[in-house]
Structures are given as C-alpha cells and as structure tokens.
C-alpha positions as CSV (number, residue, x, y, z in Angstrom):
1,X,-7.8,-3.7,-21.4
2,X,-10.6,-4.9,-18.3
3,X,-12.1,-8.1,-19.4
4,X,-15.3,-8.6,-17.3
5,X,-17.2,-11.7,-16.8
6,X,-21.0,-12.6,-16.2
7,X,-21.7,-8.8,-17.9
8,X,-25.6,-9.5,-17.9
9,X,-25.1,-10.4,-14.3
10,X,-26.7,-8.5,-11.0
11,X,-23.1,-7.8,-10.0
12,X,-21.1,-7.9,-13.1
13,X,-23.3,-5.8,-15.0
14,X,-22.9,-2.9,-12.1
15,X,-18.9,-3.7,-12.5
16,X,-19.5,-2.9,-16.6
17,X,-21.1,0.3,-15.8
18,X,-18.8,1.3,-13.6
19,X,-15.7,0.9,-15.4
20,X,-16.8,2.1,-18.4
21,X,-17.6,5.2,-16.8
22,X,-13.7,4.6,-15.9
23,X,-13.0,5.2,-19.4
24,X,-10.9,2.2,-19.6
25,X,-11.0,0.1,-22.7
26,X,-13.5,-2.7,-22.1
27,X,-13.7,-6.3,-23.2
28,X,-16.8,-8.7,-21.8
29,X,-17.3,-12.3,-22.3
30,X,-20.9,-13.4,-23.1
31,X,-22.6,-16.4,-23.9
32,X,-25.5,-14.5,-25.4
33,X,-24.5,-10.8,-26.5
34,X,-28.1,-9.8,-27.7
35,X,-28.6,-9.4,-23.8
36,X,-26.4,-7.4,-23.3
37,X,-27.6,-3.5,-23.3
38,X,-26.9,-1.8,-26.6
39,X,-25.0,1.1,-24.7
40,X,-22.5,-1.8,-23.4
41,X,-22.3,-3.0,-27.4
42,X,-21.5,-0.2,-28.3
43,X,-18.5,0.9,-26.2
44,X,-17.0,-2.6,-25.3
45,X,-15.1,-5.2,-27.0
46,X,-17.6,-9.0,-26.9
47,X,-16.4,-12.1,-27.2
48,X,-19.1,-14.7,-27.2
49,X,-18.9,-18.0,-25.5
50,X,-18.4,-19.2,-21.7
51,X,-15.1,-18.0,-19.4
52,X,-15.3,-21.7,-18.2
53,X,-14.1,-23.0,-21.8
54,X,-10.7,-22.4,-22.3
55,X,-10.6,-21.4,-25.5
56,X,-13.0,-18.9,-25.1
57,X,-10.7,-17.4,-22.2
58,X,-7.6,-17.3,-23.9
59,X,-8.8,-15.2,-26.6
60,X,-10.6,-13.0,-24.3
61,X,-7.2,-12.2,-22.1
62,X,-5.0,-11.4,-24.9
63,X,-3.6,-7.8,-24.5
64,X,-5.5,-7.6,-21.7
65,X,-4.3,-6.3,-17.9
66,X,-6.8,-7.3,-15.4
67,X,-9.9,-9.7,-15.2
68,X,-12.9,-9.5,-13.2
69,X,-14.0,-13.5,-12.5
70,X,-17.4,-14.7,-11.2
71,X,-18.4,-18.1,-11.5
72,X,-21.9,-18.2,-12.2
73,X,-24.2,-20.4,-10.7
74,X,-24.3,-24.2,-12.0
75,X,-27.9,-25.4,-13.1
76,X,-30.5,-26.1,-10.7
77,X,-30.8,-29.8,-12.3
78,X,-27.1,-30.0,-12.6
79,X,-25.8,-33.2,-10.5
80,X,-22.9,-32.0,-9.6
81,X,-20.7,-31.2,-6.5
82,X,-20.4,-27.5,-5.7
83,X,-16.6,-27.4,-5.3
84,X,-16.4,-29.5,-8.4
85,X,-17.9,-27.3,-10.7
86,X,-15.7,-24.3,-9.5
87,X,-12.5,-25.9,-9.4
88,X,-13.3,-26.9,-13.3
89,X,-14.6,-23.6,-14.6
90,X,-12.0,-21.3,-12.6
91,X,-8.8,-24.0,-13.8
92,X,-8.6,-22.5,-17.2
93,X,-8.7,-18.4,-16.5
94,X,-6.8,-18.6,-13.7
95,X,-3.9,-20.5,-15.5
96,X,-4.0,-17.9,-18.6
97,X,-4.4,-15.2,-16.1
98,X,-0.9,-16.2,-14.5
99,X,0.8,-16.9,-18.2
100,X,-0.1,-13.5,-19.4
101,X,0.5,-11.8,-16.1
102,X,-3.3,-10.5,-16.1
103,X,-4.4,-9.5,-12.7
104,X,-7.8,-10.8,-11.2
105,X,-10.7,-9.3,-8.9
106,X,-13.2,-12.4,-7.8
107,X,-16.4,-12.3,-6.2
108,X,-15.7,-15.3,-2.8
109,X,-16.9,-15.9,0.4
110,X,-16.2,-14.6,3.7
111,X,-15.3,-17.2,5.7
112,X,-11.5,-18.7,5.0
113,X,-10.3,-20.3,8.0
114,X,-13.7,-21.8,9.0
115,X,-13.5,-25.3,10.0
116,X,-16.3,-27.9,8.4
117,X,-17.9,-28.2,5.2
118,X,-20.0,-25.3,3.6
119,X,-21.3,-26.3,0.4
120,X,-21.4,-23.1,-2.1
121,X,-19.1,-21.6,0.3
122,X,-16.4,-24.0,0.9
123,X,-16.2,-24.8,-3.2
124,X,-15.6,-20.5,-3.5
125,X,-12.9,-20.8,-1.2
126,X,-11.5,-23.7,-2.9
127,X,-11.3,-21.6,-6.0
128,X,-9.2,-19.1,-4.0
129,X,-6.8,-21.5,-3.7
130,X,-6.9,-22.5,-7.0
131,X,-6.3,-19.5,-8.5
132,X,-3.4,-18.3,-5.8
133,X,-1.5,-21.3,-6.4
134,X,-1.2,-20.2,-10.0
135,X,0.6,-17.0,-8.8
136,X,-2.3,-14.6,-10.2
137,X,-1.8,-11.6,-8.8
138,X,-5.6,-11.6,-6.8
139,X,-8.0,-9.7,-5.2
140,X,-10.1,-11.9,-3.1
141,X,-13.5,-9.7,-2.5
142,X,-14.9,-11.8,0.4
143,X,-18.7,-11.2,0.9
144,X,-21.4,-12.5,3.1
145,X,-25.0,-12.8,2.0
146,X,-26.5,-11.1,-0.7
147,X,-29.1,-8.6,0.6
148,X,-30.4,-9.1,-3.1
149,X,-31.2,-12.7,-2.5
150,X,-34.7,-11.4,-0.5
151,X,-35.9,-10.3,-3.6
152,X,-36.5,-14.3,-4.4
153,X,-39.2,-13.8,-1.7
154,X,-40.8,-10.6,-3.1
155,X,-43.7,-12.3,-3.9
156,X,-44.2,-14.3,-0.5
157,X,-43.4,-11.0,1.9
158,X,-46.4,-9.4,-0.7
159,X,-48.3,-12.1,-0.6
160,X,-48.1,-13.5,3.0
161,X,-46.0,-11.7,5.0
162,X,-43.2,-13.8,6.3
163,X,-39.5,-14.8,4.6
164,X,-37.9,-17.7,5.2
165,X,-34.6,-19.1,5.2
166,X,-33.0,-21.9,6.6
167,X,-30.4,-19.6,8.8
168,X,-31.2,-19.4,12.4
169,X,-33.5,-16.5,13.4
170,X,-31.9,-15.5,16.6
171,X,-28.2,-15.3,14.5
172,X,-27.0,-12.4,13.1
173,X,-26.3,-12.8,9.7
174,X,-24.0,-10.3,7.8
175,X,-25.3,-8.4,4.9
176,X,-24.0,-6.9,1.5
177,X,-25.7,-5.1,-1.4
178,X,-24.4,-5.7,-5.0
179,X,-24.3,-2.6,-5.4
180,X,-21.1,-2.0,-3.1
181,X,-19.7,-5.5,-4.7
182,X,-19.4,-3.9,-7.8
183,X,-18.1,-0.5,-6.6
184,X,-15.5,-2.6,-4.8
185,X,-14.8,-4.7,-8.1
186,X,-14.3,-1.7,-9.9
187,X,-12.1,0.0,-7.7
188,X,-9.9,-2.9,-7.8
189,X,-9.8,-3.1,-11.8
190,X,-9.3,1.1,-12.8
191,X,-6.4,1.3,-9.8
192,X,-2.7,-0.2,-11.9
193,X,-1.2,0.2,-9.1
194,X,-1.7,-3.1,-6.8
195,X,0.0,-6.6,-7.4
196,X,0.6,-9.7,-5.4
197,X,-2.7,-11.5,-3.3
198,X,-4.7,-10.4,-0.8
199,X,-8.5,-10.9,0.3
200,X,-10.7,-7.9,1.0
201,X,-13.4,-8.5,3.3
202,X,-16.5,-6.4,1.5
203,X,-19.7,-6.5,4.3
204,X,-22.6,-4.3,5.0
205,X,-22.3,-1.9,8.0
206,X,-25.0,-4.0,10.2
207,X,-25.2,-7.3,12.2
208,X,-28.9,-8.1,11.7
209,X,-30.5,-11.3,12.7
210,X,-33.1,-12.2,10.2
211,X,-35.8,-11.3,13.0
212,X,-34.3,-7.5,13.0
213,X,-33.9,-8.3,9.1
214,X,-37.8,-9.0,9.2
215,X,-38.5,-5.4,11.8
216,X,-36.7,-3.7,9.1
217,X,-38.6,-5.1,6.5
218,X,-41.8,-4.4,8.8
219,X,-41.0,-0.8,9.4
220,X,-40.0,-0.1,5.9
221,X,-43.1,-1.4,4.1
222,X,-45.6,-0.4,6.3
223,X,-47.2,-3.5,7.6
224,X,-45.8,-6.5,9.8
225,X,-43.4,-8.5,7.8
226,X,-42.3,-12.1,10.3
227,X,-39.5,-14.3,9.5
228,X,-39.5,-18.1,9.7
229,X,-37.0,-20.5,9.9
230,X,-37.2,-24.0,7.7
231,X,-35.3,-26.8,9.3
232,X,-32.7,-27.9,7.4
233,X,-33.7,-31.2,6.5
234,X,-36.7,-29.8,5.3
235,X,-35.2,-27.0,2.9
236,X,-33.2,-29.9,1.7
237,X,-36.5,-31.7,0.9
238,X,-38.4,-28.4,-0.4
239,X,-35.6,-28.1,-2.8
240,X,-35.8,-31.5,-4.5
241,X,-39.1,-31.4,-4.9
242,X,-38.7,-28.1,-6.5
243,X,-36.4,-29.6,-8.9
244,X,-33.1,-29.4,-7.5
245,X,-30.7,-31.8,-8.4
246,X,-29.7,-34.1,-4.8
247,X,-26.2,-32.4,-5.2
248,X,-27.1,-28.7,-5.1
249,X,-29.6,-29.4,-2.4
250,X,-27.2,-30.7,0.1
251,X,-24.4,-27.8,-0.9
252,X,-27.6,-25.0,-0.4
253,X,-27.9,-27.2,3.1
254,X,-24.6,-27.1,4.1
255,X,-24.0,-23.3,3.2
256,X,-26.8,-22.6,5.4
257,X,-25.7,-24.7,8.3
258,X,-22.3,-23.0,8.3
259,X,-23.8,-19.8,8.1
260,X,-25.9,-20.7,11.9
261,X,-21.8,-22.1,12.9
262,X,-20.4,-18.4,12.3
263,X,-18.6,-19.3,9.2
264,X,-19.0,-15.1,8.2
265,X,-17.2,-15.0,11.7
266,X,-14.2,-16.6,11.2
267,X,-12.7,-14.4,8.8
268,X,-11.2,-11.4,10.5
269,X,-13.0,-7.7,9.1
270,X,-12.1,-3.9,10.0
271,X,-14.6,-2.5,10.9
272,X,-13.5,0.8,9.7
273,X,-14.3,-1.4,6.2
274,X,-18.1,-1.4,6.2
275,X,-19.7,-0.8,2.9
276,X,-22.0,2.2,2.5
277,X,-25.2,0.3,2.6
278,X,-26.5,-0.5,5.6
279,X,-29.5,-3.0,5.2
280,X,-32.2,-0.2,6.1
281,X,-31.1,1.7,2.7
282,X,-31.3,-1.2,0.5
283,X,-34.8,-2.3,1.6
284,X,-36.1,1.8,0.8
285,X,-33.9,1.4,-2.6
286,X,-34.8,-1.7,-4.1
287,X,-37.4,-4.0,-1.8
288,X,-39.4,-1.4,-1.4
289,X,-39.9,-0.2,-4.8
290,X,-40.5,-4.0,-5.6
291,X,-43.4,-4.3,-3.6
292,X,-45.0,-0.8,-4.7
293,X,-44.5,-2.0,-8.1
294,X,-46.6,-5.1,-7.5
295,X,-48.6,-4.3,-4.6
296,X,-52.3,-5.0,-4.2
297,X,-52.3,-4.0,-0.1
C-alpha cells in the first residue's frame, strides 16, 4: 500500500497518476475528497482529514509500505514561523512512519549544508532532520525552484511584459519542473527494493539566470519578455500589503536572499543527474500554452 499526500496538489497529484499507472494499491489523504478526480476515487483507497493531525495519519499508514510526504504551504495570513509550522505538521507521520516501518519519499530543498538562515528553505531542511532522527527509512528529493512558480506571473508577462522576482538577475538560478518531481517521487515509491536515508538532488538540466530565464521566455512567446528585480525590502513590503502575515513575508525574504548567496550551490549534484526538462521545454509545454489560451497580442 502507497499512501500519498497533497493528491489535489501540482506535484502530488502527478505522483497519484503515476503510481497508479504502477498498479500498486493506492491510499490518499484528503482534506476535501470531492476534489479529487473521479478516476482517482475510483481506484484509490481516501481517507479524509489533514496528514498534519495525527490521528488522521495513523489510520492512513496502517498496512501500508511507503509514504509520499509534502507539507503544504501554511496560509498566507498564518503568523507563524516557517520552520515552525514544518517541524509541527511533519512530527506526527514521521514518528508513525518509523513505528510501522513505512518508508518515506519527501519533496525538500537543495541546499543542506548552507550556512545562514533561508526561511521556507531552512524550515524544509529542518524537517529532514526531523524525520531522519526518527530512523524512517527516507528519500530526501532535494529541489531548487519550481519552474511552475512563473505561472503566478502569467498574467503580468501577458499583460506587461516583464517578471519579477526578488533573486538577483545576473545569478543563475536552478530550475525543476513538477513534472520530473513526481516522476522522481514515483520511482522512489513502486521500487521495494531501497532502505536506509539518502537525499537525491532532483534539478533541471540548465543554469539560467533569470535574464536568460526572461530570453527564453522572449524567444518562446514571440515578443520581448524583460525580467526585473524587486529589492528585498521591498518584496517584503509588497507582500504585507498584499496580505501576508509579517512572518511569511520575512521567511519569502529570506529564501530569496539565500537563493542570491548560492544556497542551491552548496549541496553537491551529479551532473549525470539532470532531470529531462530543460527550462526551454517547459516554457513550449505549459507557459506557452498559458498565454495562447489567454492571449489578446
């Protein structure tokens, strides 16, 4: 039995797919089921609540041999620390997991080893630790940033032209899809034949500054596409007055501030390990079909 977490999820419900098409038996754990697809009702096992509650959990690990873990993003109003909120919604699953002898895949960071704090990314690798020190047997799938996340900005590279993060436009910044998250995920959970703890760095074959990012972009949609850089004082302001609670303002600040130190960097990665898509192919696969769906040019 695969239990899966955060099924109606951009990665977990790619990892669903995928391992159903495994033919395992499949268990999910939903806080809403009527979201999930009906084809994923149908052929997997639901238990309804969150895999932060403990009770909720423990039921869903029973019989079960491996458990894909995501912690999903706290609320945007939510005052509370980053590394907080992970510790307290990972302490549960990952004791159960070790009790029961269930073996986990996680979604972390890239970046262990990196001196300094990092906000989301220092409370992910805090949940490493967390769940290593129970003695789960772990799989540590160590990404760098989303290429998914510019779809946030689908309206404003439509609209205006430009994207705009906080990291430093002259830095590369590595790259990976979901897509090849959830392939990697998946892998993990269908093969019985791994134990014991190891992290798996899982990046994009490119090392794009957000100005080649925004050439890409450019060259792919057919009209000039510029990136622009926000101080980061000032994406900690934007974000407040968005409605972002103080807390998750500073942690989105200090992610983006060890991303412009190298925190990506200071993980070691084989290069023979590059995921199959390269930043190019994801903007012709899924930004690009975005913007023709919505375009007024």
């Amino acid at each position: 039995m695969i239990v899966i977490t955060t099924p109606t999820g951009d990665i977990g419900r790619q990892v669903v797919d995928r391992v159903l098409e495994g033919g395992e038996a499949v268990r999910v754990i939903a806080r809403d089921p009527s979201r999930l697809p009906a084809r994923v009702r149908a052929r997997a096992e639901v238990v309804q609540g969150s895999h932060g509650d403990p009770g909720t959990v423990a039921k869903a690990l029973e019989g079960a041999d491996s458990l894909f873990w995501l912690v999903p993003p706290a609320g945007f109003h939510d005052a509370v620390n980053a590394k907080r909120y992970y510790l307290e919604f990972t302490r549960s699953a990952c004791r159960e997991a070790a009790r029961r002898d269930v073996r986990v895949v996680g979604v972390t960071s890239l970046g262990r080893g990196h001196q300094g704090e990092a906000g989301l990314l220092s409370a992910a690798l805090a949940m490493d630790e967390l769940i290593e020190a129970s003695g789960a047997a772990y799989r540590a799938l160590a990404m760098p940033f989303f290429m998914e996340n510019l779809l946030l900005q689908a309206a404003a590279i439509r609209e205006q032209g430009t994207f705009s993060l906080a990291n430093a436009a002259d830095r590369p910044l590595p790259t990976v899809a979901t897509r090849d998250v959830a392939s990697a995920a998946a892998s993990f959970l269908l093969d019985t034949s791994w134990s014991g703890q190891a992290r798996v760095p899982v990046a994009g074959p490119d090392h794009l500054t957000p100005e080649a990012m925004a050439e890409v972009i450019s060259g792919t949609l057919g009209r000039t596409v510029r990136y622009r850089q926000i101080p980061l004082a000032d994406f900690r302001t934007a974000m407040v007055r968005r409605g972002a609670s103080p807390a998750l303002a500073q942690d989105m600040a200090d992610m983006a501030e060890a991303q412009n130190d190298g925190i990506y960097d200071a993980e070691p990665r084989n290069p023979g390990s590059a995921t199959a898509t390269g930043f190019r192919q994801w903007c012709r696969a899924s930004l690009q079909p975005r913007q023709q769906a919505n375009s007024q040019w």
